[in-house]
C-alpha positions as CSV (number, residue, x, y, z in Angstrom):
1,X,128.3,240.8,270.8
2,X,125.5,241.2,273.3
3,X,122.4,243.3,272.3
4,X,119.1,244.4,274.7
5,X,116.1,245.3,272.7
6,X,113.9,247.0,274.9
7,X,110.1,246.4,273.8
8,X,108.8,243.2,272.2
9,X,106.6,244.5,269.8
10,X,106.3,244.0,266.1
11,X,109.4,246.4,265.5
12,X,111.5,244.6,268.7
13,X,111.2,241.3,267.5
14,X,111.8,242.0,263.7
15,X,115.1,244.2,264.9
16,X,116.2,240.9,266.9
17,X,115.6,238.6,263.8
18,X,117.5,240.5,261.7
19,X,120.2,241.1,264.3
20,X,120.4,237.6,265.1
21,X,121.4,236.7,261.3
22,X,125.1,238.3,262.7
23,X,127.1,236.9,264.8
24,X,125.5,239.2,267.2
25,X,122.8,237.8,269.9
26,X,120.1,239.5,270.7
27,X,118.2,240.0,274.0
28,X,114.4,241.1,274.1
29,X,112.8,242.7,277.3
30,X,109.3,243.0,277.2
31,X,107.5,243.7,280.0
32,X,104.2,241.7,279.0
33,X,103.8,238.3,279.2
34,X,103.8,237.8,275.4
35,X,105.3,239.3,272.5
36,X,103.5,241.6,270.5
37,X,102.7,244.9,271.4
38,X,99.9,246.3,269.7
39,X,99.4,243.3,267.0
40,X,99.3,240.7,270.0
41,X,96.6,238.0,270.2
42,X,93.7,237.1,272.8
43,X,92.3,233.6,273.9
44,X,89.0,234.4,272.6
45,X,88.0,230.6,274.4
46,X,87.5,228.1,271.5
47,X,90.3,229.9,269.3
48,X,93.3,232.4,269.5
49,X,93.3,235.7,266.9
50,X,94.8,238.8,267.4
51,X,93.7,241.0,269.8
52,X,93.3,244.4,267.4
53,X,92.5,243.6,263.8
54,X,95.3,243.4,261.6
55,X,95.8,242.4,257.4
56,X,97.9,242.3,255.1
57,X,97.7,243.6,251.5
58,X,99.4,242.9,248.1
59,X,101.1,245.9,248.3
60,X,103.2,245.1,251.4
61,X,106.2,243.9,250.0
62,X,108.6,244.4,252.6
63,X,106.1,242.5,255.1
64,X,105.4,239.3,252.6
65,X,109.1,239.3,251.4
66,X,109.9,238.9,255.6
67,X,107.1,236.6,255.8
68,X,108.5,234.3,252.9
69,X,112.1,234.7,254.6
70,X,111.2,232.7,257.7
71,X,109.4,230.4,255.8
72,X,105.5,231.1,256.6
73,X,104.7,231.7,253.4
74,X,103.1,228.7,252.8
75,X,100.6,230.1,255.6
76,X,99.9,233.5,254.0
77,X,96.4,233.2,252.4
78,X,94.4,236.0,250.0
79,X,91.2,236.2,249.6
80,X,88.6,238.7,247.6
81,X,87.6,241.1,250.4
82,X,84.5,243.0,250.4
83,X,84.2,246.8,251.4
84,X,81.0,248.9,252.4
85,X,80.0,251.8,253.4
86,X,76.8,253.0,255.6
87,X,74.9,256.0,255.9
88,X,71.3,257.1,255.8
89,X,70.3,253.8,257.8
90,X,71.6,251.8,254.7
91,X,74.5,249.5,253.2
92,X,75.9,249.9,250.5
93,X,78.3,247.5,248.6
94,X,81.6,249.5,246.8
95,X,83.8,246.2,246.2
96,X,83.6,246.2,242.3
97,X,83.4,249.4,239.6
98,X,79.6,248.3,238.5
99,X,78.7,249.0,242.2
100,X,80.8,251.7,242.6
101,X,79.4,253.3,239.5
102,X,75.3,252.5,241.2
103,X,76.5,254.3,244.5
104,X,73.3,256.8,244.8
105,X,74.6,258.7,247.5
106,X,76.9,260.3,244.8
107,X,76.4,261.8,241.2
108,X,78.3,260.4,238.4
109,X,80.3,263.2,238.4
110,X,81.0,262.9,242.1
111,X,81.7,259.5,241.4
112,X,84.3,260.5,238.4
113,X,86.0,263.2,241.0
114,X,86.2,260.6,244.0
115,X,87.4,258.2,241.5
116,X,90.3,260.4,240.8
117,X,91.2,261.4,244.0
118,X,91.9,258.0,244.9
119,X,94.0,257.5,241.5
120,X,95.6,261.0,242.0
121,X,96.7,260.0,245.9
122,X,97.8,256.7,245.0
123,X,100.1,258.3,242.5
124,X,101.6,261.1,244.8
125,X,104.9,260.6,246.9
126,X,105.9,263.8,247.3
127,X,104.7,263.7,251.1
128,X,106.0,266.9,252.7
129,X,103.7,269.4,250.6
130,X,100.8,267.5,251.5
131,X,101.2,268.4,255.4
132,X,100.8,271.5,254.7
133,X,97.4,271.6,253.7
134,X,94.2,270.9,255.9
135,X,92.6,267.6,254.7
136,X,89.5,269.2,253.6
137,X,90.9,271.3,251.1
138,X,92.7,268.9,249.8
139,X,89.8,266.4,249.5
140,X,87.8,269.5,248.3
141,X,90.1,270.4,245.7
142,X,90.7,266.9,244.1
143,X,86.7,265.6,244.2
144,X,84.9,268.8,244.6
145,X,83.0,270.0,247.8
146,X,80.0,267.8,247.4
147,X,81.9,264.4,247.1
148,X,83.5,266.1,250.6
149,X,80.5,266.6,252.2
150,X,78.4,263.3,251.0
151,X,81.6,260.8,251.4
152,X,84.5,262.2,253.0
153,X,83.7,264.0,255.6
154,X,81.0,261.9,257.8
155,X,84.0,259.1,257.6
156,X,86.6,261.7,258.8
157,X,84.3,263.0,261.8
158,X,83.1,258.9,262.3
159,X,87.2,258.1,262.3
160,X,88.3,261.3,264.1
161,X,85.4,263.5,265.5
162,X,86.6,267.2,266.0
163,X,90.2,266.1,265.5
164,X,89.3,266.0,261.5
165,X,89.6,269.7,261.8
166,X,93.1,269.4,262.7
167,X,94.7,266.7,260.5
168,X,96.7,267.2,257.2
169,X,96.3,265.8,253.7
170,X,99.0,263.2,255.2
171,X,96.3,261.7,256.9
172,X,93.8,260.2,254.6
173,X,96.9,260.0,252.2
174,X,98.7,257.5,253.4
175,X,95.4,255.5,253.7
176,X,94.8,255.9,250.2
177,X,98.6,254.8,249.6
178,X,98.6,251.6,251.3
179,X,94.6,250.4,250.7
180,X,93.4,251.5,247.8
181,X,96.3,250.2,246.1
182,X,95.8,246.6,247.0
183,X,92.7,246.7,244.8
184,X,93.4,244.7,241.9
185,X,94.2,246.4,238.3
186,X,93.4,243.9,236.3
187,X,90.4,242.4,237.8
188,X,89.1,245.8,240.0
189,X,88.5,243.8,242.9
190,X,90.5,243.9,246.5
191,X,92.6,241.5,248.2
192,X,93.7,241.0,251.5
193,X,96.3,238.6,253.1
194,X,96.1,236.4,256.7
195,X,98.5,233.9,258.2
196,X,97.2,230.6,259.4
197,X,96.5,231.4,263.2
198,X,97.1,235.1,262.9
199,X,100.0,237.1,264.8
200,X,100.5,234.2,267.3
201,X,101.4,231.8,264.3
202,X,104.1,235.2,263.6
203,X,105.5,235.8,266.7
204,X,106.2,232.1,268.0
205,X,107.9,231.1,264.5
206,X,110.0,234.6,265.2
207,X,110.9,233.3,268.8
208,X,111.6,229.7,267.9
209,X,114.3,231.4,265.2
210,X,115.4,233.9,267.6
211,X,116.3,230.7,270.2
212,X,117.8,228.7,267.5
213,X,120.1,231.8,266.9
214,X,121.3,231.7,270.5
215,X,119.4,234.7,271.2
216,X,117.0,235.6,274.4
217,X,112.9,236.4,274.4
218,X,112.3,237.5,278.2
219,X,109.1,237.8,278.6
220,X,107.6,239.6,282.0
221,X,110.6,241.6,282.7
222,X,110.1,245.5,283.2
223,X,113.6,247.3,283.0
224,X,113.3,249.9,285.4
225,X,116.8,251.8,284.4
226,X,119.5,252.2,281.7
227,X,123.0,253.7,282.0
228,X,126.3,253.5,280.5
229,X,129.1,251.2,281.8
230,X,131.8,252.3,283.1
231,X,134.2,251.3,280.3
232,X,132.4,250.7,277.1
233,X,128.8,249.3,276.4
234,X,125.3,250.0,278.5
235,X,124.2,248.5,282.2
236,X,120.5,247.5,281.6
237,X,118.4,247.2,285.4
238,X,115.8,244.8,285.8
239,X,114.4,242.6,288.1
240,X,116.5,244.0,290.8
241,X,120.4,243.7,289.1
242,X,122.1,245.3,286.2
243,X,123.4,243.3,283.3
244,X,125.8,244.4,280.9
245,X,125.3,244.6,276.9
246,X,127.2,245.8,274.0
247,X,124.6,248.1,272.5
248,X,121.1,248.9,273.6
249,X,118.0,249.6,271.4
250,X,115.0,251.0,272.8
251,X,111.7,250.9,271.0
252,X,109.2,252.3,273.0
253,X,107.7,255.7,273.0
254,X,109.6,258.8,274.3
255,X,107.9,259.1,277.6
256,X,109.2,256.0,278.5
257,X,112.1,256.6,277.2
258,X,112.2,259.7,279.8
259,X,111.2,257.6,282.8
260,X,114.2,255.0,282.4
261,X,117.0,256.3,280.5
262,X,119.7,257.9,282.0
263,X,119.5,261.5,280.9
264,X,123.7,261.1,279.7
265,X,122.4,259.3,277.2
266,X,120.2,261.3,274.9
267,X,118.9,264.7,274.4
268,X,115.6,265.7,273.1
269,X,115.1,268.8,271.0
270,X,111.7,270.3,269.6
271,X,108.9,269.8,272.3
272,X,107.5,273.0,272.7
273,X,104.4,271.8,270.8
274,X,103.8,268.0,272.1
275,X,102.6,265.9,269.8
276,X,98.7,264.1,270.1
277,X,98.3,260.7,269.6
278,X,95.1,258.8,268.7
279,X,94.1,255.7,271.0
280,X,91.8,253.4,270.3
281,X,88.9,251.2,272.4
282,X,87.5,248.3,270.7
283,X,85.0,246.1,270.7
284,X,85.1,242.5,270.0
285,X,81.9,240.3,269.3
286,X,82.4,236.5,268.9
287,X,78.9,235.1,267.3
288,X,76.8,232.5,266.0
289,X,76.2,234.3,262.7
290,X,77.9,236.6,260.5
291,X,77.2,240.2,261.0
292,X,78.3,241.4,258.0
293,X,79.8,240.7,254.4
294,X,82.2,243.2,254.2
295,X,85.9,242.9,255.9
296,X,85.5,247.4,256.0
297,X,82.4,248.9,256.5
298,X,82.9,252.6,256.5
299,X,80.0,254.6,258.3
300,X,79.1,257.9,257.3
301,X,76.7,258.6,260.7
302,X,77.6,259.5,263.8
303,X,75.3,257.6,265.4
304,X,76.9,254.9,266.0
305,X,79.9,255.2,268.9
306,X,82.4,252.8,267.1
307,X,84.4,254.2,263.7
308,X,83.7,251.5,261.4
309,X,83.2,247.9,261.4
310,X,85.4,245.2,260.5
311,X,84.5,241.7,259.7
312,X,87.2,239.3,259.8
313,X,84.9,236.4,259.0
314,X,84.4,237.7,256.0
315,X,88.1,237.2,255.1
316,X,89.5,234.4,257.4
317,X,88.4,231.2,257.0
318,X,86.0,229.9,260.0
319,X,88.0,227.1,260.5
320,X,90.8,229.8,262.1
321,X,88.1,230.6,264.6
322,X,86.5,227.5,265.2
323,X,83.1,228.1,263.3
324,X,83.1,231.8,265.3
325,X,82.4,234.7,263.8
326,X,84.7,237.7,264.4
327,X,84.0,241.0,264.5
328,X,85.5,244.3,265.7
329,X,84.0,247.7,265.9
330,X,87.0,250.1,266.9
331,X,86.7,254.0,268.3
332,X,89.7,255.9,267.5
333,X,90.1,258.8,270.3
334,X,92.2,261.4,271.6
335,X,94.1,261.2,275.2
336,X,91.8,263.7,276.7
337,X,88.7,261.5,275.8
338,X,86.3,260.8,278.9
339,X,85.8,257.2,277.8
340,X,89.1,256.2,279.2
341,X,87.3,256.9,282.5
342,X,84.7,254.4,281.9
343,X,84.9,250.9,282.7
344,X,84.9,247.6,280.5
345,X,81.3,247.1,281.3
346,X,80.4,250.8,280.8
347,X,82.2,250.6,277.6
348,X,80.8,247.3,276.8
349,X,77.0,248.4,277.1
350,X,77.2,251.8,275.0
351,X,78.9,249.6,272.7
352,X,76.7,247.2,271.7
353,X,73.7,250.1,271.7
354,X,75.3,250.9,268.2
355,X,75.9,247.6,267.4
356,X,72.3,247.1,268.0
357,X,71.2,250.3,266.0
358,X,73.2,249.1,263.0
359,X,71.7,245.6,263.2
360,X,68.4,245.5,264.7
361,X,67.8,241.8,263.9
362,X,70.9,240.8,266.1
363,X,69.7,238.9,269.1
364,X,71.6,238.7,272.4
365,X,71.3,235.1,272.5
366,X,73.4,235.0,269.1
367,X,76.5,236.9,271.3
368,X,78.6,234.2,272.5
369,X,81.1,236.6,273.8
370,X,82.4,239.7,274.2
371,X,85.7,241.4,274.5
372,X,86.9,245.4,275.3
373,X,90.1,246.0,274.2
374,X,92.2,249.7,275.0
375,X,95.2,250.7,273.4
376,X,96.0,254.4,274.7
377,X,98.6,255.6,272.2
378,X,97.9,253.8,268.4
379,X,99.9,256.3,266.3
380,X,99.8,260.2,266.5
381,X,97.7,262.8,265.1
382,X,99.1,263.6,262.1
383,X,98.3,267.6,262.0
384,X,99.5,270.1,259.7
385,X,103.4,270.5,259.2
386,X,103.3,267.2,261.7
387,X,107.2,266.6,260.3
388,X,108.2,269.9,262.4
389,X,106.6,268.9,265.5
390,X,108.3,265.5,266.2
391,X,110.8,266.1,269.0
392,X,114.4,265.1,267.5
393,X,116.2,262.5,269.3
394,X,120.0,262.5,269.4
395,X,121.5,259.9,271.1
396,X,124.8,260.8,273.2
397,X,126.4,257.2,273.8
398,X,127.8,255.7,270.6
399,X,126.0,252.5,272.0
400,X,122.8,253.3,272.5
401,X,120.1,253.9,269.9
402,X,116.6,255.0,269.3
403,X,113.6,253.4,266.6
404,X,110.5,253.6,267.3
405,X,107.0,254.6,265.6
406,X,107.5,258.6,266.3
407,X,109.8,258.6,263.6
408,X,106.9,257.8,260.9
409,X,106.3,261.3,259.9
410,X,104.7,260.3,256.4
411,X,103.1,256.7,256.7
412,X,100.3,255.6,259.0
413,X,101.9,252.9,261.4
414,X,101.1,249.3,260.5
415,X,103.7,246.4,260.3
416,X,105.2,246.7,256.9
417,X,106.1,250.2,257.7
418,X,107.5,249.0,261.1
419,X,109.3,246.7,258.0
420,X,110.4,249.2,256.2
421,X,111.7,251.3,258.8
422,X,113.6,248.0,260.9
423,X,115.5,247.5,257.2
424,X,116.9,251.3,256.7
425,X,118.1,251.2,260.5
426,X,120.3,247.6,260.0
427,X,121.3,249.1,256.8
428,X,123.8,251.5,259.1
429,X,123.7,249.6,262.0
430,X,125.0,246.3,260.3
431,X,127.8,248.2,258.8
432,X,128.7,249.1,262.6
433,X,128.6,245.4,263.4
434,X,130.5,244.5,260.7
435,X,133.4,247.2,262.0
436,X,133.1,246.4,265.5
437,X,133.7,242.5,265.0
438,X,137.1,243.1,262.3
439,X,138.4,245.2,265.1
């Protein structure tokens, strides 16, 4: 049985992998010219790293058990990582309780109530009633207003800007779920997880399986069409020709889905409200020195253009990035922003004016490079009763089928979501496979 994955992102390739382990072979089309999507890498000239930052924490299971399965655990290194937090034109350490417990920007009692909000939303799975209420009363009502005002909300307007006012308790939830979990019980400290040579190390150890399985990585190739055959199966159109396939997956988002799927094929319900996504613009810095000791800084001041700062020096060894140090300062943004106007070197220069006004000892001469990356749709805006506004997607044609990150209506998308979500589809789908090949 022949399969077309369309997209060669994190999700396409992990579908293929686990499709391959059939007798099915899989066939991936991704129109770049590498695999990867959103967690792809850059040739940052003396080493390779990914292109967004990306870790892993102890409490992705589904991600490390894959990792393990195809044998790069070996490769999987934790570390202590260190998180601070900026405001008033100071830094501040919160990577242990003593520190935690000396944070002056808070009261003790702030402290207790912030302290419990975390517990509290690590605890909570019941999902849906949380996107019902505004993310400010929630915060409010767990920690109080002033631990609001003095903690949570300059990160929320830093992270967001007027688009806080919008989002649901799902939001920072999910954040809370997935990071403040991976701090350690036992010895209060936080742990993150990186491969030996990043996503690239991932994705070619994915691709060398996926060829030893008999399956196809076509790199380059935009499919510009999708119909159904005339007796059974799907006609897939690219580079000028159609080939046939069994079944066809498509994991990209729905507007794409629009452009090149023939409207037989699917039917989409629920769009009178369309749904906003977040992008995100990033800056890279590759230096002499380190920048900071913290792998998050969290800034409470919106002076500074970029959301937060993110050291991944500070967690990857400097042998990964050949004595470099790494560092990315990411904006997260609506579509409607007016810096998706601006150019690279526009984007470039306002930029480093905040990098510049966090650290004013930071010479030019100690930039060895620098790198703007753009990513227009990173996930959407998850804004009260989000769940109701996702468009439904029913698929028509018993052999094509539809995964993709719309469908994450109560986690924030990283890759062991995209895990977890790849696993409950080839739950069903393998049982098709199974019935189609006794037949």
């Amino acid at each position: 049985m022949r399969i077309a994955i369309i997209g060669g992102g994190f999700m396409g390739v992990v579908l293929a992998h686990e499709i391959s382990k059939n007798d099915a072979k899989a066939t991936i089309f991704e129109r770049d010219s590498q695999l990867g999507g959103l967690t792809t890498y850059q040739d940052y000239g003396d080493f390779v790293w990914d292109k967004f930052y990306h870790v892993i924490t102890p409490t992705d299971q589904e991600l490390v058990e894959l990792l393990q399965e195809v044998g790069l655990d070996k490769k999987l290194h934790w570390r202590r990582s260190l998180t601070g937090y900026y405001t008033d034109k100071k830094f501040y350490s919160l990577s242990s309780s003593k520190e935690f417990l000396m944070f002056p920007v808070l009261g003790l009692i702030d402290k207790i109530r912030l302290g419990y909000t975390l517990f509290r939303g690590a605890q909570i799975n019941d999902w849906k009633s949380l996107e019902k209420i505004p993310v400010n009363d929630w915060l409010i009502k767990l920690g109080g207003k002033r631990t609001y005002e003095k903690f949570w909300a300059p990160m929320l307007q830093a992270k967001l800007g007027e688009n806080h006012k919008k989002v649901s308790a799902v939001f920072i939830w999910t954040y809370i779920k997935r990071l403040f979990r991976s701090r350690s019980s036992a010895a209060q400290k936080e742990h993150m997880g990186y491969v030996t040579g990043g996503y690239k190390t991932i994705f070619d150890r994915f691709e060398n399986l996926l060829v030893e399985a008999g399956s196809e990585v076509l790199k380059g190739r935009t499919v510009t069409e999708i119909k159904a055959a005339q007796k059974n199966g799907l006609l897939v159109g690219h580079d000028g020709n159609f080939e046939h396939f069994d079944k066809v997956i498509f994991t990209g988002p729905l507007n794409a889905l629009e452009k090149i799927v023939s409207p037989e094929l699917f039917e989409i319900s629920n769009v009178e409200r369309p749904i906003s996504y977040l992008g995100a613009i990033c800056l890279v810095l590759v230096t002499k020195q380190s920048l900071t000791p913290y792998y998050v800084l969290n800034i409470g001041d919106n002076d500074t253009p970029f959301t937060g700062v993110i050291g991944m020096s500070s967690l990857v060894d400097l042998k990964e990035t050949g004595g470099k140090h790494l560092t990315y300062f990411p904006k997260y943004i609506d579509e409607n922003d007016p810096l998706w106007s601006k150019s690279d070197e526009e984007l470039e220069a306002y930029f480093l004016k905040g990098v510049y006004y966090l650290y004013p000892d930071l010479k030019e001469t100690d930039i060895l490079s620098a790198h703007i990356h753009r990513a227009f749709k990173v996930q959407p805006l998850q804004e009260l009763n989000f769940s109701e506004m996702v468009p439904r997607l029913n698929t028509k044609h018993p052999d094509f089928y539809v995964l993709n990150t719309a469908q994450f209506v109560n986690d924030s998308v990283n890759n062991n979501t995209v895990v977890k979500h790849v696993d409950r589809f080839m739950t069903a789908f393998n049982k098709e496979l199974v019935g189609e090949s006794s037949t």
